[in-house]
NULO-496182 format. One record per atom (N, C-alpha, C, CB): residue in one letter; x negated, y, z. Coordinates in steps of 0.1 Angstrom, whole numbers, plus 5000, padded with zeros to 4 digits. Glycine has a CB too. Example, Ala and Ser with C-alpha at 12.3 -4.5 7.8 and 13.67 -1.06 7.14 Angstrom:
% NULO-496182
A486849435078 A487749555078 A486849675078 A488749555090 S487249785071 S486349895071 S487150005079 S485949945057 
% end
This chain:
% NULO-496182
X499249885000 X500050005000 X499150125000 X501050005012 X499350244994 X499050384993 X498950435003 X499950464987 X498350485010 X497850565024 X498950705022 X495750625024 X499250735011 X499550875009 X500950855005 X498750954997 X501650714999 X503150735000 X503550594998 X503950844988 X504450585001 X505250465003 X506350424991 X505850495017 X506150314982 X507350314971 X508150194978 X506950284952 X509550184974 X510150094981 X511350044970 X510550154997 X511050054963 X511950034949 X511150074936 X513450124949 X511250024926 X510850064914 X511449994899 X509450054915 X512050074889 X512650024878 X511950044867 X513850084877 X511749974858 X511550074843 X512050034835 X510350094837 X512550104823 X513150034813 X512650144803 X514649994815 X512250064784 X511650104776 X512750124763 X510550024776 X513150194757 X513750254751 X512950274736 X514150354760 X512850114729 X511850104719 X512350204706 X511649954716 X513650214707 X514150294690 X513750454694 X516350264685 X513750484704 X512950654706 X511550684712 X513750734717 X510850544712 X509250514714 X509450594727 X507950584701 X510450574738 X510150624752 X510350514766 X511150754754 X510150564775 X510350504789 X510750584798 X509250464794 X511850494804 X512850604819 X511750424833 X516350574817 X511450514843 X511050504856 X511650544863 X510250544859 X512250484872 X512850534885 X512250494899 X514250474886 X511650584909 X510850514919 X511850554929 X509150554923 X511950504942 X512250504954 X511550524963 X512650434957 X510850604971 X509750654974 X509550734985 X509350704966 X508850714995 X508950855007 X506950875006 X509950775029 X506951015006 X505651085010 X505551065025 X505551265006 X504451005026 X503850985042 X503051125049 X502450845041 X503451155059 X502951265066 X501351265066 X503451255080 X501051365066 X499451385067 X498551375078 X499051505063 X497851335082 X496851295094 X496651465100 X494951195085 X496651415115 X496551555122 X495651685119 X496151515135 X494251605113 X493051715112 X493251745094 X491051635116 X494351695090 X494451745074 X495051835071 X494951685065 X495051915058 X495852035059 X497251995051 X494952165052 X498152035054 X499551955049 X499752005034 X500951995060 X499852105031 X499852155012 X498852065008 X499452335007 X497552045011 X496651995006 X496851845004 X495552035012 X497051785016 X497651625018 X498951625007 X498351575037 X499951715000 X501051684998 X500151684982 X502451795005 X499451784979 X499151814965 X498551664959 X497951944965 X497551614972 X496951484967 X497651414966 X496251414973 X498951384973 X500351264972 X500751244962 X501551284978 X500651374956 X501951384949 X500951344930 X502951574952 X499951384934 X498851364918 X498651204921 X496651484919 X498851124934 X498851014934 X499750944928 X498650974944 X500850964932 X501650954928 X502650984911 X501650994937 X502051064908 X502351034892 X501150994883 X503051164883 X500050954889 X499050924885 X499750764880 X497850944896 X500250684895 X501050554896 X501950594882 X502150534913 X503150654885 X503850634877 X503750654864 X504550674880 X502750694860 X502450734842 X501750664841 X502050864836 X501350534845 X500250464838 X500350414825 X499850384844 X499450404816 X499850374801 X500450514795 X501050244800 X500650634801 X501250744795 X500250824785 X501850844806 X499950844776 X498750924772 X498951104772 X498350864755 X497751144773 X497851304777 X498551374767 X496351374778 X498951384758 X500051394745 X501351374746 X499851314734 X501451264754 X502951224756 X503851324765 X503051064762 X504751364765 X505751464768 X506951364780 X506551524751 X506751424791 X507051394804 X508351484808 X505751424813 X509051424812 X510551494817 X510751444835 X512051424806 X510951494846 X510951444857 X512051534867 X509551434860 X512851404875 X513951474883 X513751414896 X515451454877 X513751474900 X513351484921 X514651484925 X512351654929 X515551364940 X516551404945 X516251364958 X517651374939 X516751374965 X516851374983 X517751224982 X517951544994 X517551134982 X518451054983 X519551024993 X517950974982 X519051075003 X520151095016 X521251195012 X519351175031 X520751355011 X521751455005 X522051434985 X521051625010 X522751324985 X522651344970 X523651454966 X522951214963 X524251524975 X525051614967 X524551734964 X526051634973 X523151754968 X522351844962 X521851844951 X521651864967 X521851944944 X521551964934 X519951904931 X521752094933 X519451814918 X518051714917 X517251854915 X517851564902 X515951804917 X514551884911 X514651894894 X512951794916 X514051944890 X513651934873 X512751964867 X514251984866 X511951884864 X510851964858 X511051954842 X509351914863 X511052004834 X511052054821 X510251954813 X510452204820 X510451874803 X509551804795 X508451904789 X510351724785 X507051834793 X505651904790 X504551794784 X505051974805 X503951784780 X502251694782 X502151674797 X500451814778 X501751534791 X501051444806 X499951564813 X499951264801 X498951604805 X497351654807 X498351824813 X495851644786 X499651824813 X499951964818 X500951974834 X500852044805 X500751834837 X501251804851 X500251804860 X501951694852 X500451844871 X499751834882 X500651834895 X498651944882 X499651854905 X500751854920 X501051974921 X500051804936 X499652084914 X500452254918 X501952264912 X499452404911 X501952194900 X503352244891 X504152174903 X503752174872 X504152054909 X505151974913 X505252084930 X504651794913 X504152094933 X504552214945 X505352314946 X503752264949 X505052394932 X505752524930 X507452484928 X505052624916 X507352394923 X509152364924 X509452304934 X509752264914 X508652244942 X509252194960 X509452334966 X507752094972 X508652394964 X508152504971 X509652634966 X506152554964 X510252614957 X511152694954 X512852654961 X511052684939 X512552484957 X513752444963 X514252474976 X513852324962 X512952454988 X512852444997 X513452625009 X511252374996 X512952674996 X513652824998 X514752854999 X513552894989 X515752774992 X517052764988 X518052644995 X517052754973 X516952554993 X517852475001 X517452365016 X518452404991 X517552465029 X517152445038 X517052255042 X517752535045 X518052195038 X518252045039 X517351935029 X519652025036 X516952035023 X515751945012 X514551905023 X514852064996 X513851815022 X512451765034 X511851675025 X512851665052 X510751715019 X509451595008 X509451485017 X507551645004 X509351475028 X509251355039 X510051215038 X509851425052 X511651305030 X512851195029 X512351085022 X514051245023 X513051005022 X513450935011 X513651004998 X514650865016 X513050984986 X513351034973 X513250964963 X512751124971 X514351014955 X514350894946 X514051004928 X516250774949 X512650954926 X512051064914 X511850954900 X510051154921 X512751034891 X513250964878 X511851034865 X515151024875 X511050934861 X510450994852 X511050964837 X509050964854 X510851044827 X510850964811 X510051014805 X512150984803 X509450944796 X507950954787 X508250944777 X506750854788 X508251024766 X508351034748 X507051014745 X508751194739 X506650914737 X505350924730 X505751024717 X504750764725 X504651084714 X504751204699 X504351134694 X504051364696 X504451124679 X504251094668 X502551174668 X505651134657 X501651084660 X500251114655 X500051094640 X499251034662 X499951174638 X498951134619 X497751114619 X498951264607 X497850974612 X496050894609 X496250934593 X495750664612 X496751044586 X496051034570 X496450904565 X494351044568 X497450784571 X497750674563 X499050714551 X498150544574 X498750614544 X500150614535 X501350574544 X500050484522 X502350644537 X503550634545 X504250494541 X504450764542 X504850384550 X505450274543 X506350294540 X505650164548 X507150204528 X508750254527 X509750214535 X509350214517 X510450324544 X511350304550 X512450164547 X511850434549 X512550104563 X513950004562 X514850094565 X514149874573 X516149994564 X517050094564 X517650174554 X516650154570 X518850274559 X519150354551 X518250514555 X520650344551 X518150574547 X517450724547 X518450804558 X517350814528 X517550904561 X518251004574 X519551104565 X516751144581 X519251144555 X520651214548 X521451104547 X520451274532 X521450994545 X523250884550 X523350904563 X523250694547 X522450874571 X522850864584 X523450944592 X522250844590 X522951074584 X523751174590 X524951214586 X523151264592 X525851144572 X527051154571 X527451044577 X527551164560 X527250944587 X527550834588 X527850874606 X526250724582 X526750894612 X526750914627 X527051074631 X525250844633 X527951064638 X528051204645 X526751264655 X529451194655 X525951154662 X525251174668 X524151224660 X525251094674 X523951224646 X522551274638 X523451414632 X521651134622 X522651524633 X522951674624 X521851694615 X523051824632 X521851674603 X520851734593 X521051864592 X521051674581 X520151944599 X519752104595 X519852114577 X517852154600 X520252274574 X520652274565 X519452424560 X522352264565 X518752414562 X517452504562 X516252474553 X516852494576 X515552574549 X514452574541 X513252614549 X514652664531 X513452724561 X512752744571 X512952804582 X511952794567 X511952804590 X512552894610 X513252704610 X514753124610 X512852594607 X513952484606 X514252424623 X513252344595 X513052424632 X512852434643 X514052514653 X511652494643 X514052624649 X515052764654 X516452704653 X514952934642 X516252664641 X517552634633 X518052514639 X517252624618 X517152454641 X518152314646 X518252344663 X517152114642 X517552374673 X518152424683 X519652514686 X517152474686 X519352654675 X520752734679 X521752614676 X521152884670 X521752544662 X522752454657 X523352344671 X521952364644 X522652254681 X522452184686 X522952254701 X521352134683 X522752374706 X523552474717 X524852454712 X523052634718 X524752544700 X526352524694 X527452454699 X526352474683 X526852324692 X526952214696 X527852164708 X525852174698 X526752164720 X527052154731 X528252264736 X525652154738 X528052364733 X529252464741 X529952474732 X529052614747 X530652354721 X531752414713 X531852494710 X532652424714 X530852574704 X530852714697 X531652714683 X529252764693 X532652834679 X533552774670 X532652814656 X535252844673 X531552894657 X530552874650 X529852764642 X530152914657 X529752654650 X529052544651 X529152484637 X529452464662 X530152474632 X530552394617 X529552494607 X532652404611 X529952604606 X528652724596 X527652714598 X528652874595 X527352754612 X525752694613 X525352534608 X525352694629 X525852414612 X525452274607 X525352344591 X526752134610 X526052384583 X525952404568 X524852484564 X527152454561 X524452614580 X524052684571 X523952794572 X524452674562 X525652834569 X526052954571 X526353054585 X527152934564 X525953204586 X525753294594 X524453284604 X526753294601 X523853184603 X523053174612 X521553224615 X523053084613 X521053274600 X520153334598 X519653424607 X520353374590 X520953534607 X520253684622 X520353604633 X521453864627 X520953494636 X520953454650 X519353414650 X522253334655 X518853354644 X517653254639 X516553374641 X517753174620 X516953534632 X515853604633 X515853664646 X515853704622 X516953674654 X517253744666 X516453664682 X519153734667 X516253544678 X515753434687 X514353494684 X516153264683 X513653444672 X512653454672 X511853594674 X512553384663 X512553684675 X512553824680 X511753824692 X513953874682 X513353764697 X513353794713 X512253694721 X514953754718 X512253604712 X510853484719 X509653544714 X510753294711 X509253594704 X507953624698 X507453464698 X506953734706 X508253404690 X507653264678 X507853304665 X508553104678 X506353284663 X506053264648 X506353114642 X504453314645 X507153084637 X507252964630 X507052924615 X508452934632 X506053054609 X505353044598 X504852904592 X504253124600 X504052894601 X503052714602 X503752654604 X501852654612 X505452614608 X506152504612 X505952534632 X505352344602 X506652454637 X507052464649 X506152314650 X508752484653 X505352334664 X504652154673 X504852204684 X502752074671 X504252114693 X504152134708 X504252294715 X502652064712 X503152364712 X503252454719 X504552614713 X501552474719 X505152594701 X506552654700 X507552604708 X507152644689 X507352444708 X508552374716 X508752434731 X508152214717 X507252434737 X506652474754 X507652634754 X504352514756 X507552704746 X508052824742 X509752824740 X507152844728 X509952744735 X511352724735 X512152664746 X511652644724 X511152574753 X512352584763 X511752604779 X513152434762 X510852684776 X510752814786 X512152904782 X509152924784 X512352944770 X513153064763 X514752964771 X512953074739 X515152884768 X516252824769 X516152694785 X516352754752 X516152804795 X515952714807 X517152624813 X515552814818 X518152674806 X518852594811 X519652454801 X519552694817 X518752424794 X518652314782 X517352244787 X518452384766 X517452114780 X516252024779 X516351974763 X516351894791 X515151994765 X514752014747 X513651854745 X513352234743 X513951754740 X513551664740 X513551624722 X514251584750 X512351534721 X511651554711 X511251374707 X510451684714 X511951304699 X511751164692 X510851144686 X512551124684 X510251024684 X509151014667 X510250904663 X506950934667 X509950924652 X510650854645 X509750704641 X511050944633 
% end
């Protein structure tokens, strides 16, 4: 057992058609030895601790993670934002203890917690030839499944498929013109305005980091195909 925390349950399950993985630990942080300093003991715990849980994760791969009190579950979970493995640490995981803890006096790292990870591997290009797709192509599928929206864009395609996909979600009565296309443009130039993204070069990782900083109250998650 871990000197620094204690797991007492653990799940994983792999989710091969979106190249990801959901973790679920059960877990209590162990108090820190009298002559230690307690932020410091918690910082180490906690880098121990997803050190454990991401093993096999590579520093590329994009990390989503939810913290809850398992005793008070009617509190609202932790969240941290899907990022790079190589951009987690215990300070990020402190500053969000450190916030909750502000707000909500009944939260204690001590408890019992039960912290949900999920791991996207990104897609990499080796310069190979591309094989020919099984299957049917993504333009059928997306007359086929409600769950796929083919953007209807030449560029900003990034921009474009997010506002489309808000839309979406809040029944915007918008939502049908944008999927085609139509009006969405100033909203598209208005975003990228207001973000200062250049999406010249196409949108990767670090527009994405940008986007949903911009859009905090969304989770912006990202497939290889």
């Amino acid at each position: 057992m871990d000197t620094r925390f204690k797991i007492e349950g653990e799940i994983s399950r792999q989710y091969r058609r979106f190249n990801a993985t959901g973790t679920q630990l059960t877990m209590r942080l162990l108090p820190p030895p009298d002559e230690e300093n307690p932020v410091s003991h918690f910082l180490a715990s906690a880098n121990d601790l997803f050190q454990h849980a991401l093993q096999g994760v590579s520093d590329s791969d994009m990390v989503g993670i939810t913290i809850q009190n398992e005793v008070n579950q009617n509190d609202k979970a932790i969240g941290i934002s899907f990022r790079r493995k190589d951009q987690l640490s215990g300070d990020v995981i402190w500053s969000v203890f450190e916030k909750v803890s502000q707000s909500n006096s009944n939260f204690n790292a001590l408890d019992k917690l039960v912290v949900t990870l999920h791991s996207v591997k990104m897609p990499v290009g080796f310069g190979r030839v591309a094989l020919k797709p099984k299957g049917r192509p993504i333009s059928a599928m997306a007359h086929l499944k409600r769950s796929i929206v083919e953007v209807k864009a030449e560029e900003n395609c990034l921009a474009h498929a997010l506002i489309t996909a808000i839309a979406r979600l809040n029944k915007d009565p918008k939502y049908k013109s944008f999927r085609k296309g139509y009006k969405i443009r100033p909203v598209v130039q208005n975003l990228l305005e207001t973000t200062g993204i250049n999406l010249d070069r196409g949108g990767g990782i670090r527009e994405l980091e940008r986007f949903q900083d911009h859009f905090k109250e969304y989770r912006i998650v990202v497939f290889g195909a």
